[in-house]
MITI-249357 format. One record per residue (C-alpha): residue number from 0; chain; x, y, z; residue in three letters. Coordinates in pm, 1 decimal, padded with zeros to 6 digits, always signed. Each point is the difference from the previous one (the first is absolute). Layout:
+-----+-------+----------+----------+----------+-----+
|   n | chain |        X |        Y |        Z | res |
+-----+-------+----------+----------+----------+-----+
| NUM |     A |        X |        Y |        Z | ala |
...
+-----+-------+----------+----------+----------+-----+
END
This chain:
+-----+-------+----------+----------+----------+-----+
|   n | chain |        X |        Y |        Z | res |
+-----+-------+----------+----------+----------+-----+
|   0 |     A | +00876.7 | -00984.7 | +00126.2 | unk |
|   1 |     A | -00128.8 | +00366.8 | -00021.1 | unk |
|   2 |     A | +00240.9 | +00241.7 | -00203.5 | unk |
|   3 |     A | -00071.5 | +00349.3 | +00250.2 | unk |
|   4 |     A | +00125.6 | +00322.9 | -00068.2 | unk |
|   5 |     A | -00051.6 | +00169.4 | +00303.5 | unk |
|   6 |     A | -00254.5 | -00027.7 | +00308.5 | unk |
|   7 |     A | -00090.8 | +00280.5 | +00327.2 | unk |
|   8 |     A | -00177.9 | -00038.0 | +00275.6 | unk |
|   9 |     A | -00254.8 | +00252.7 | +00167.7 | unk |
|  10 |     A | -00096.4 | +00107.3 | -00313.2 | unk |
|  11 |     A | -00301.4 | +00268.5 | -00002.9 | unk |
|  12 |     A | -00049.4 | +00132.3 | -00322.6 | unk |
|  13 |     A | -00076.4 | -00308.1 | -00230.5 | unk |
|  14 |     A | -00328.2 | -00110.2 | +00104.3 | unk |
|  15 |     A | -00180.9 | -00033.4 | +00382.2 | unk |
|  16 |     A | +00165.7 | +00024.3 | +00347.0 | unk |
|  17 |     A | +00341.9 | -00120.4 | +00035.1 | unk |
|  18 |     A | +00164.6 | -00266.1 | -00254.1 | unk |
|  19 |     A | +00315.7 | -00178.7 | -00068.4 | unk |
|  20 |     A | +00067.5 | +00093.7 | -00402.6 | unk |
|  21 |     A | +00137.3 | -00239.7 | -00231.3 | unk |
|  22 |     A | +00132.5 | +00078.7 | -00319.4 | unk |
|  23 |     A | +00057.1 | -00299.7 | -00222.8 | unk |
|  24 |     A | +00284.5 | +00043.0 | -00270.9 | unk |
|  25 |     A | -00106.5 | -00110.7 | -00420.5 | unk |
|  26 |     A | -00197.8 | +00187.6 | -00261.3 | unk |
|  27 |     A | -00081.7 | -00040.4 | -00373.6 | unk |
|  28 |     A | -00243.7 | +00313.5 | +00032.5 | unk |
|  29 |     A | +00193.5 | +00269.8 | +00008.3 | unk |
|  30 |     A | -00229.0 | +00263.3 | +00026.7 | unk |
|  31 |     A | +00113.9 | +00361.2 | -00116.6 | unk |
|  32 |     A | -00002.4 | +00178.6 | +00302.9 | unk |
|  33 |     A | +00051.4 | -00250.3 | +00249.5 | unk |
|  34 |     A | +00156.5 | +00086.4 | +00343.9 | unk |
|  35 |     A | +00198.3 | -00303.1 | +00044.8 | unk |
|  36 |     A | +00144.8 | -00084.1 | -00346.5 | unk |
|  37 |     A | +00300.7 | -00132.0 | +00265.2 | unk |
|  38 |     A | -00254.9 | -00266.5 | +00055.5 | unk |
|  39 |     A | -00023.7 | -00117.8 | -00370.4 | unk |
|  40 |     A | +00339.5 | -00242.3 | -00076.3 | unk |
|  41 |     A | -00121.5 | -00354.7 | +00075.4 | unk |
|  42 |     A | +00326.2 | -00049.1 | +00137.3 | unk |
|  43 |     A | +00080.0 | +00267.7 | +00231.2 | unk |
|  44 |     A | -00074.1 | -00017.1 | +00374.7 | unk |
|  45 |     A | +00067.0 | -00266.5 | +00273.6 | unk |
|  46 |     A | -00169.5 | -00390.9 | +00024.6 | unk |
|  47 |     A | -00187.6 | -00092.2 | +00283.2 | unk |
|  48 |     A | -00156.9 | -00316.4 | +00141.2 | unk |
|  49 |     A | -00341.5 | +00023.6 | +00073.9 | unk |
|  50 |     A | +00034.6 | -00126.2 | +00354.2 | unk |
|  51 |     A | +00294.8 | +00227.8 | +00051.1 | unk |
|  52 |     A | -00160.0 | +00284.5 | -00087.8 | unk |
|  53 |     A | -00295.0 | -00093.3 | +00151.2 | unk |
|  54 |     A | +00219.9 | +00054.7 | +00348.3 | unk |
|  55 |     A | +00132.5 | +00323.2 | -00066.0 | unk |
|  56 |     A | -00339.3 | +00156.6 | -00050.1 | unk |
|  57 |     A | -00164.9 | -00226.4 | +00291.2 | unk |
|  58 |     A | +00295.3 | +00234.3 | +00193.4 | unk |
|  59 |     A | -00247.0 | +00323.7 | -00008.5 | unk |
|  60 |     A | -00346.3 | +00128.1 | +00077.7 | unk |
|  61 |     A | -00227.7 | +00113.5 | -00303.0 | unk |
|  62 |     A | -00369.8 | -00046.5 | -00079.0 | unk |
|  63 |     A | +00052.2 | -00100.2 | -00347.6 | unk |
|  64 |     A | +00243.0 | -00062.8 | -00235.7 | unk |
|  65 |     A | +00042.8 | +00210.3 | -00324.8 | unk |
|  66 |     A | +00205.2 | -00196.7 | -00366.0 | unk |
|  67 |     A | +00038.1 | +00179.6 | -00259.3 | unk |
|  68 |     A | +00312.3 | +00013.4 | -00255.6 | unk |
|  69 |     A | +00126.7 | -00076.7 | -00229.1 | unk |
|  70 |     A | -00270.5 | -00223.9 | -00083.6 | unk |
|  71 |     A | -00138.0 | -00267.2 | +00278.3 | unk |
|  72 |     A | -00246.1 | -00189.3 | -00261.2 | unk |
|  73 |     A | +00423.2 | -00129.3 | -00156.6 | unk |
|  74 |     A | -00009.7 | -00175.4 | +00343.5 | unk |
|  75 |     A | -00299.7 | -00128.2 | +00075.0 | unk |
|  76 |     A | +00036.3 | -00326.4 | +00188.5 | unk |
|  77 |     A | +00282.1 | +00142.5 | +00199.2 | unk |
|  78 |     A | -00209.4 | +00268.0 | +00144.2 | unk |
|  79 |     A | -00294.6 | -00203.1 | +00038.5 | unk |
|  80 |     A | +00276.9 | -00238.8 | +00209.9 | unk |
|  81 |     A | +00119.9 | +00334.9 | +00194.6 | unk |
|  82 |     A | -00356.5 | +00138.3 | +00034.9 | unk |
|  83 |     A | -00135.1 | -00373.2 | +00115.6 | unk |
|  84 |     A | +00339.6 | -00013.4 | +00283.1 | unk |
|  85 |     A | -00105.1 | +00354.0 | +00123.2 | unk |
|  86 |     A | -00329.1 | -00021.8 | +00061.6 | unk |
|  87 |     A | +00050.3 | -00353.7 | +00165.1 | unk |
|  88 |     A | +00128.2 | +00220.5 | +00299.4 | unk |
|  89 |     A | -00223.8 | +00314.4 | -00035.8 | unk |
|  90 |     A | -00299.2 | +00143.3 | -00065.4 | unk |
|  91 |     A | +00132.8 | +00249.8 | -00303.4 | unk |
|  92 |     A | -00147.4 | +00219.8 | -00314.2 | unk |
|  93 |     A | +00153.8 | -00077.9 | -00325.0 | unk |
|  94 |     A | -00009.2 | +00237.1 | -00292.3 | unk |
|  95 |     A | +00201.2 | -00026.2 | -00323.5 | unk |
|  96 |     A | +00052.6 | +00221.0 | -00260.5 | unk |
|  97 |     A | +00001.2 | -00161.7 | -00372.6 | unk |
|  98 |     A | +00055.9 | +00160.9 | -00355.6 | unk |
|  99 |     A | -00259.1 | -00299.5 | -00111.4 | unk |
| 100 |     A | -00365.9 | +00027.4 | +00009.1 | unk |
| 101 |     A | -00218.2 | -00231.5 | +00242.4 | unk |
| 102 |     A | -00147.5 | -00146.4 | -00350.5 | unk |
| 103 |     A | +00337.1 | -00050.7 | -00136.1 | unk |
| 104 |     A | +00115.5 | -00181.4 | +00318.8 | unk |
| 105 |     A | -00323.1 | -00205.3 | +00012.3 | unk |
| 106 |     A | +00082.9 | -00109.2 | -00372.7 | unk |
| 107 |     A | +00305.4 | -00152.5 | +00076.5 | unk |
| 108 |     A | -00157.1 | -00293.3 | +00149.7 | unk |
| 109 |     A | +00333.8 | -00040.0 | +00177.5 | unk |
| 110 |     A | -00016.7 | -00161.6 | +00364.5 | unk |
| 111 |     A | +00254.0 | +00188.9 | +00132.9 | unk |
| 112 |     A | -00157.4 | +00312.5 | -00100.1 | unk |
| 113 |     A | -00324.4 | -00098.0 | +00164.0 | unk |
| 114 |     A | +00181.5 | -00130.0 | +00337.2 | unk |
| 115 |     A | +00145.6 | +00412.6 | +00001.1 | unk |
| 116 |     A | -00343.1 | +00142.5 | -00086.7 | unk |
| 117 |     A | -00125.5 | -00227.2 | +00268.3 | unk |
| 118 |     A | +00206.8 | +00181.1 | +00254.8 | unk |
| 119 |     A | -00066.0 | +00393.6 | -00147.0 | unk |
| 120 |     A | -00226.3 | +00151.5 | +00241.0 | unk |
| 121 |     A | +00020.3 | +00355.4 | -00268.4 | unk |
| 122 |     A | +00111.9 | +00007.1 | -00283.0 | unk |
| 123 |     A | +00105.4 | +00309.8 | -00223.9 | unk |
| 124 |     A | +00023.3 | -00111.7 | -00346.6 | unk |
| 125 |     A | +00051.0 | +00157.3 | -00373.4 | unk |
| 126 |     A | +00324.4 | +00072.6 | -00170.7 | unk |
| 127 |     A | +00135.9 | +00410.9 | +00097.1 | unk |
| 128 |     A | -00096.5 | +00206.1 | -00247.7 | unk |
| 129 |     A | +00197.9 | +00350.2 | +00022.1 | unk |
| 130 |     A | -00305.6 | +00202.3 | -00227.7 | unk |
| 131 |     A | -00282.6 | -00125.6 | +00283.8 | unk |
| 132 |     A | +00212.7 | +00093.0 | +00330.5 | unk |
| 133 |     A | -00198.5 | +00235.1 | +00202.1 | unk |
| 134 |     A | +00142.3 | -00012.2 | +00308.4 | unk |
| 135 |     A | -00266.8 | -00253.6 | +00150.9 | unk |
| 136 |     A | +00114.4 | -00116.8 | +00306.1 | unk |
| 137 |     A | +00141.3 | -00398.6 | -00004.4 | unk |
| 138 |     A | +00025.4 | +00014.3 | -00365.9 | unk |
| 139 |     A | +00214.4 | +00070.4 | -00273.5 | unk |
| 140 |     A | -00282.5 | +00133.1 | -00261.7 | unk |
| 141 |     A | -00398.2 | -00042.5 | -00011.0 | unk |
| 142 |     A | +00015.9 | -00298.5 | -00189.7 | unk |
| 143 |     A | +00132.7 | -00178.8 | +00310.6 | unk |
| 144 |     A | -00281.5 | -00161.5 | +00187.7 | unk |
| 145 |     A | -00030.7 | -00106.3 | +00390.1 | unk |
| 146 |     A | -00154.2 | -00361.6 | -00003.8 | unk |
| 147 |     A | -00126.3 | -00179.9 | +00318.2 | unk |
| 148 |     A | +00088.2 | -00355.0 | -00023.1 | unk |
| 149 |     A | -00146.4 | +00003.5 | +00373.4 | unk |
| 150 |     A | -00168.8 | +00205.9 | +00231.0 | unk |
| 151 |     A | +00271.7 | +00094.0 | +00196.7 | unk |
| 152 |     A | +00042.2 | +00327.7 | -00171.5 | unk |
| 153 |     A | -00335.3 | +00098.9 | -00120.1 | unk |
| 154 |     A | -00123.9 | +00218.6 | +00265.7 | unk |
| 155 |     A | +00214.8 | +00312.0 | -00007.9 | unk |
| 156 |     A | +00119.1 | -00040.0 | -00398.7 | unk |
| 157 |     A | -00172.1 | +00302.1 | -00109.4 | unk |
| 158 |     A | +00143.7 | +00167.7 | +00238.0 | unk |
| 159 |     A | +00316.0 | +00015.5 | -00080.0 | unk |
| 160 |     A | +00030.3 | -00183.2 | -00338.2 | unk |
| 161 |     A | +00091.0 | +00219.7 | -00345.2 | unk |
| 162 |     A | -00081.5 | +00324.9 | +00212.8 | unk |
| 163 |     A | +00166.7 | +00292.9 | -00180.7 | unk |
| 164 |     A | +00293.9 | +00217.3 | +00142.4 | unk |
| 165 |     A | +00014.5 | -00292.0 | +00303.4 | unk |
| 166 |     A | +00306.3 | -00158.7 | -00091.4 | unk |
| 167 |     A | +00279.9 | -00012.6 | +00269.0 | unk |
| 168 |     A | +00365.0 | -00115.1 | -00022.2 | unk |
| 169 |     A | +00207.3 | -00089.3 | +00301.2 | unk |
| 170 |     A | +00408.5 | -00061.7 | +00063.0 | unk |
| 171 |     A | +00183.7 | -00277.5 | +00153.4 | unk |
| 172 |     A | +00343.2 | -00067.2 | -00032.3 | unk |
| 173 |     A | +00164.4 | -00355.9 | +00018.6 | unk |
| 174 |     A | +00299.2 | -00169.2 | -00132.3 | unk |
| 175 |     A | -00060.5 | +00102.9 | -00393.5 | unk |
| 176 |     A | -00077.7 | +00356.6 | +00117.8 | unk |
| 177 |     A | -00253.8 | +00234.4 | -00006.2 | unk |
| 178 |     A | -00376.5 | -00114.2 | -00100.2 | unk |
| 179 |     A | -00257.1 | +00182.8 | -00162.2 | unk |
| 180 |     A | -00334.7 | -00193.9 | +00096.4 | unk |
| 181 |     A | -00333.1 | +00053.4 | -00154.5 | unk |
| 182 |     A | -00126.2 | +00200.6 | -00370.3 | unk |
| 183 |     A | +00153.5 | +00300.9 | -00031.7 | unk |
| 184 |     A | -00229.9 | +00268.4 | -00079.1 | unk |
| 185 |     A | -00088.3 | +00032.7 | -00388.5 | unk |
| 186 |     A | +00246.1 | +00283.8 | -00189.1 | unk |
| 187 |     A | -00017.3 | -00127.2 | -00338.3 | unk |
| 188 |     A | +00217.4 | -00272.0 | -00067.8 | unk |
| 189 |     A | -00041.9 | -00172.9 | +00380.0 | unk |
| 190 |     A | -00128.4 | -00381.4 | +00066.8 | unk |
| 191 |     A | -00032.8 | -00217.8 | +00295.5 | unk |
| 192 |     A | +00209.1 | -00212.2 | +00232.0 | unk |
+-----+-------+----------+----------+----------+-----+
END
């Protein structure tokens, strides 16, 4: 079972081409700052099957898919599961965003981490860290780094990765209301979602 908080399709502004965005619900971090402190109580949001949720997203066209949180590295296995279901039927991009380091992930020596990191075609990593946002695009502060765990991505990363002043935010509304997609630009006191 995956605990979401939210998810959107045809999402543009939170990494390449089109993308189904997941937002996973659960997080111990709780990073001054953040954009989605909503995301933080373990508790909150809905349970899903993998397979079930697997079918809802199978329902739209993206190039890639797009998990962030929350945290996705509190459910690992699950998304690995979800990840393994969805690409089964497509040819998709994966990238996650994660609080953790790569290094502290790779420490864990836990299989369920490494099925996930399997999966990750990019993966932004680092905890947010208010002091260091400079408005880089697809990242909450410079300490945040864009990791190919493939080659899938490579290619056009510098391009649009961490550029300054490039961050864009989109709207969709659904059945919890109006949603706010991608980093808000950097005021003082703004993080990431």
């Amino acid at each position: 079972m995956i605990r979401v908080y939210r998810m959107a399709p045809d999402v543009r502004t939170l990494g390449p081409g089109s993308r189904f965005c997941l937002w996973v619900q659960g997080c111990s971090r709780h990073c001054p700052g953040c954009m989605s402190p909503e995301t933080w109580d373990p508790q909150g949001g809905t349970l899903w099957r993998e397979e079930d949720l697997a079918r809802k997203i199978g329902q739209f066209a993206f190039e890639g898919i797009t998990i962030s949180g929350g945290e996705p590295f509190l459910q690992p296995g699950p998304l690995a599961t979800l990840l393994g279901l969805l690409r089964a039927g497509r040819d998709m991009g994966v990238m996650v965003y994660t609080g953790f380091t790569l290094e502290e992930l790779r420490a864990r020596q836990d299989p369920d981490t490494d099925a996930f990191l399997e999966q990750i075609d990019l993966l932004v990593d680092g905890p947010y860290q208010e002091a260091l946002d400079d408005d880089g695009a697809l990242r909450g502060s410079s300490n945040q780094r864009a990791i190919c765990l493939s080659g899938r991505y490579a290619a056009g990363l510098g391009d649009w990765f961490g550029k300054a002043g490039q961050r864009r935010q989109q709207v969709q509304i659904d059945e919890m209301g109006v949603l706010r997609i991608g980093l808000r630009r950097h005021e003082g006191g703004t993080g990431m979602g």
